[in-house]
C-alpha positions as a LaTeX table, in Angstrom:
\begin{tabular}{lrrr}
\hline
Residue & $x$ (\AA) & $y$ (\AA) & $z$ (\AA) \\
\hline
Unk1 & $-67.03$ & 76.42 & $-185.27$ \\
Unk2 & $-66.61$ & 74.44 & $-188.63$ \\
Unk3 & $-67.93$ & 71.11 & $-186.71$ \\
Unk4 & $-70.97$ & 73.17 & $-185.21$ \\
Unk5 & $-71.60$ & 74.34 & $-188.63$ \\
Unk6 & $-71.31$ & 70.81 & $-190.36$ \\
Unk7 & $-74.02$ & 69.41 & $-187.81$ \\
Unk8 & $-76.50$ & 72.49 & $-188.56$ \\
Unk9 & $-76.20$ & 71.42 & $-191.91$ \\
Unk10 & $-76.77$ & 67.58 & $-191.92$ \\
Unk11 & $-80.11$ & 68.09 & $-189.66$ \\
Unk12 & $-81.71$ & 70.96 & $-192.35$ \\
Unk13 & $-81.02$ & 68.68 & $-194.86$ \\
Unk14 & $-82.51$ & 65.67 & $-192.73$ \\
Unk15 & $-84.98$ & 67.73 & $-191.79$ \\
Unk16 & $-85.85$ & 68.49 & $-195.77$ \\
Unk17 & $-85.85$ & 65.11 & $-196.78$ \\
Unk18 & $-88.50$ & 64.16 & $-194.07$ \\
Unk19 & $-90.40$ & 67.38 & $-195.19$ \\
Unk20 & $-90.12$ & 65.88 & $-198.67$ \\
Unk21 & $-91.17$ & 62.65 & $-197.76$ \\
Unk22 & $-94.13$ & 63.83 & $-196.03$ \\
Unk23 & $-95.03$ & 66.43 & $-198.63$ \\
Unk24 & $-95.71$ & 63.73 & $-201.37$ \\
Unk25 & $-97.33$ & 61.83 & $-199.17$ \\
Unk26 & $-95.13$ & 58.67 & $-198.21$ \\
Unk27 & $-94.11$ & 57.44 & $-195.55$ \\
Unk28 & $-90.45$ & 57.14 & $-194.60$ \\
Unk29 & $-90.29$ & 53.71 & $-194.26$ \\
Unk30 & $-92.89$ & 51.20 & $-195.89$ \\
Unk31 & $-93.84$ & 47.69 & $-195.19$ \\
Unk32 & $-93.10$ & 45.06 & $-197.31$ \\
Unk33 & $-95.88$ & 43.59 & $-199.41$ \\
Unk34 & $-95.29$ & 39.79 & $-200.25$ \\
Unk35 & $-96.89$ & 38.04 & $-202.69$ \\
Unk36 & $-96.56$ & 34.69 & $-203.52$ \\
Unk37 & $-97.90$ & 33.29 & $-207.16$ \\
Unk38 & $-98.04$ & 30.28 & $-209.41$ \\
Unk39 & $-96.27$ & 30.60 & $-212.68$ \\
Unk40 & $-96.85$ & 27.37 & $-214.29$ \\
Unk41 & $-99.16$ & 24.85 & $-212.40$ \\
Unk42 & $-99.02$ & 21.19 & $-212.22$ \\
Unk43 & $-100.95$ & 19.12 & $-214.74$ \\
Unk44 & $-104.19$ & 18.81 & $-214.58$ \\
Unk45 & $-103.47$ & 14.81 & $-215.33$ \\
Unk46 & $-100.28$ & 12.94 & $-215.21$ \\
Unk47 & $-99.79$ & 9.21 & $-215.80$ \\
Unk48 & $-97.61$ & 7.21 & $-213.55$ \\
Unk49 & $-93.77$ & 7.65 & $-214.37$ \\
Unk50 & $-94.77$ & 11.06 & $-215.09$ \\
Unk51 & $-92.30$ & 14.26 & $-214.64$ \\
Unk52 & $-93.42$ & 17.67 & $-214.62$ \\
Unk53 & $-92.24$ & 21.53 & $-213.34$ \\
Unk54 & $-94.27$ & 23.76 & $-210.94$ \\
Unk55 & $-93.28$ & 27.20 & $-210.87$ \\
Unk56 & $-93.65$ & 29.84 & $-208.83$ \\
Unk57 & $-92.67$ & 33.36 & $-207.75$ \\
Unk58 & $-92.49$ & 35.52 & $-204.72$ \\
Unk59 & $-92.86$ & 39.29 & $-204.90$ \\
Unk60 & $-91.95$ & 41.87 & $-202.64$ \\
Unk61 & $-94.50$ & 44.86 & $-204.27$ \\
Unk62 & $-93.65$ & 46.99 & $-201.47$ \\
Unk63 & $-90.89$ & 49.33 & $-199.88$ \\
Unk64 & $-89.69$ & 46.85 & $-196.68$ \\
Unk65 & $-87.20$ & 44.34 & $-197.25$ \\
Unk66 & $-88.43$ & 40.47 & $-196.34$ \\
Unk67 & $-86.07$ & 38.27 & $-194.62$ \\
Unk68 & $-85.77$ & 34.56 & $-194.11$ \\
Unk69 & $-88.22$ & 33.50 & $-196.67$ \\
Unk70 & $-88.09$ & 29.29 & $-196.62$ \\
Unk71 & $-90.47$ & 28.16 & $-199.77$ \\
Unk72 & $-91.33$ & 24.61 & $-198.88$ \\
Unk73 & $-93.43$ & 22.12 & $-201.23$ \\
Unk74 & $-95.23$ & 19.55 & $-199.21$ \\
Unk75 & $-96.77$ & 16.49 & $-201.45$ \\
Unk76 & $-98.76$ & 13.03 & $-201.00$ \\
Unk77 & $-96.48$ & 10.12 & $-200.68$ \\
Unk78 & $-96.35$ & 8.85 & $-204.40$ \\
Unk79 & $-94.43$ & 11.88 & $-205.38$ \\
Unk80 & $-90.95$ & 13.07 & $-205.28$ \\
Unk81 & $-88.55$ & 16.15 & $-206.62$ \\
Unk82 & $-85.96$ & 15.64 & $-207.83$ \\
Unk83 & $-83.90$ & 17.16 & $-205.99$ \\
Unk84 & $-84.64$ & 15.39 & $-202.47$ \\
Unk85 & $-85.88$ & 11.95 & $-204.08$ \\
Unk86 & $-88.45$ & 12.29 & $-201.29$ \\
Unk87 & $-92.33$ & 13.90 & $-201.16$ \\
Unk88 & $-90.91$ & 17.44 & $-199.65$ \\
Unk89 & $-88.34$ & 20.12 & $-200.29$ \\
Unk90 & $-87.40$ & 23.64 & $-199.04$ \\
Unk91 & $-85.66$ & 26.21 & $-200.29$ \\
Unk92 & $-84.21$ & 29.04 & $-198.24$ \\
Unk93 & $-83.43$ & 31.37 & $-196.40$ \\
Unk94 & $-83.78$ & 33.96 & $-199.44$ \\
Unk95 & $-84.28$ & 37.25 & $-198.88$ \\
Unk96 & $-86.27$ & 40.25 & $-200.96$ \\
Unk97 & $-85.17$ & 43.93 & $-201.11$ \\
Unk98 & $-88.14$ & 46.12 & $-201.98$ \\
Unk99 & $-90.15$ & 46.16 & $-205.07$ \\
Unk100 & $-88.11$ & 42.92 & $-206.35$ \\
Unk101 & $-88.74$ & 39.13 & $-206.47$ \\
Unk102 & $-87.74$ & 35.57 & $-207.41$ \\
Unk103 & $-88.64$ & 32.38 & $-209.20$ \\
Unk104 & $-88.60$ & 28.58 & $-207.66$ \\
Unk105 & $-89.80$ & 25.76 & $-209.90$ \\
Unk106 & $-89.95$ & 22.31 & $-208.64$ \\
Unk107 & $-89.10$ & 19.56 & $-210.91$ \\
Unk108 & $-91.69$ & 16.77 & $-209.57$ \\
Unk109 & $-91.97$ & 12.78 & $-210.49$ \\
Unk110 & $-95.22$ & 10.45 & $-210.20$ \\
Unk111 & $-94.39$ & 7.09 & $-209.04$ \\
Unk112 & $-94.68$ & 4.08 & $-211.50$ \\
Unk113 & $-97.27$ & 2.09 & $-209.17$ \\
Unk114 & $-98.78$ & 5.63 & $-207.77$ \\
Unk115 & $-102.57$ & 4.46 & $-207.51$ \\
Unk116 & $-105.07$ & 6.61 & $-210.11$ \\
Unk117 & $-106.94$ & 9.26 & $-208.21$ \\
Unk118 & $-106.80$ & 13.15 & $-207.18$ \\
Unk119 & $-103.66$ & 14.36 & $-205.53$ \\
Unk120 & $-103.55$ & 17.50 & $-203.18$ \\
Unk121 & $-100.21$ & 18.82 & $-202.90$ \\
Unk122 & $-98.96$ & 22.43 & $-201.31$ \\
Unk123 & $-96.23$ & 25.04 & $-201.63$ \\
Unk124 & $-95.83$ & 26.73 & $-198.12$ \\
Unk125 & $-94.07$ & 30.35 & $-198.17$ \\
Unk126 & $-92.83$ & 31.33 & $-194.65$ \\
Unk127 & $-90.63$ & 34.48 & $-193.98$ \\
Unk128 & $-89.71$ & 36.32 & $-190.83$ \\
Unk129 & $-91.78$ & 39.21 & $-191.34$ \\
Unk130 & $-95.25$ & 38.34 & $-193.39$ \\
Unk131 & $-98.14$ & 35.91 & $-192.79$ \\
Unk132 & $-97.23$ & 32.78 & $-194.27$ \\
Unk133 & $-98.48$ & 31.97 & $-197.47$ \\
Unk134 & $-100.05$ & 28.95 & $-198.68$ \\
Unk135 & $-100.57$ & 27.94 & $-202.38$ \\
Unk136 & $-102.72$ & 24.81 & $-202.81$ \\
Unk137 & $-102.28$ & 22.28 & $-205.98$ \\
Unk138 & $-103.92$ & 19.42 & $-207.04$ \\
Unk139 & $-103.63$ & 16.84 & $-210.02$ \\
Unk140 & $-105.14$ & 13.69 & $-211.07$ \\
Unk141 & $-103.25$ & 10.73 & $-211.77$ \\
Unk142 & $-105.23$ & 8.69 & $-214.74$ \\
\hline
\end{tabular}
């Protein structure tokens, strides 16, 4: 009888909280909502030998978590991280609870002989469940 009892019990008080929910208007379980910013942008002109930080931050603004979340920076041949010593690097898998986020910067050098011009670079933001994300940047080598 005590077991029978117990079980009554934990389904009204299920059944409250979903009444709860409901009553204010929100739904039991919420998407995520991903958001992904720049902090601190490149230069807008850099000399050759140049180093310089790119930040950026991802934000989970909703109630979903977001999983797998690979942040990848994708540049012209000329520049490299410092990290990789090469033109590309990605971070992940990271992952976001709700309502929280996270800063990457990217430490980046400009090649001694880099020839003068405009350089388009890109931060990619991928994750398992959102739209990917893409974040163009540009500088000018003088």
């Amino acid at each position: 009888m005590k077991a029978s009892a117990a079980a009554v019990l934990a389904v009204v008080a299920l059944l409250l909280v979903v009444a709860a929910w409901v009553w204010i208007g929100r739904p039991l379980f919420e998407e995520p909502k991903f958001k992904a910013e720049l902090v601190s942008p490149p230069p807008e002109k850099v000399s050759p030998g140049d180093t310089f930080e790119v930040v950026m931050q991802v934000l989970n603004q909703g109630g979903g978590f977001v999983k797998g979340i690979y942040i990848r920076l994708e540049m012209p041949d000329g520049f490299v991280t410092q990290v990789t010593g090469n033109n590309t690097r990605t971070v992940g898998p990271n992952s976001l609870s709700p309502h929280d986020g996270f800063g990457q910067s990217f430490v980046i050098t400009a090649s001694k002989d880099i020839a003068p011009g405009s350089y388009a670079m890109r931060i990619v933001v991928t994750a398992d469940n959102i739209s990917p994300h893409i974040i163009p940047l540009e500088t000018e080598v003088a």
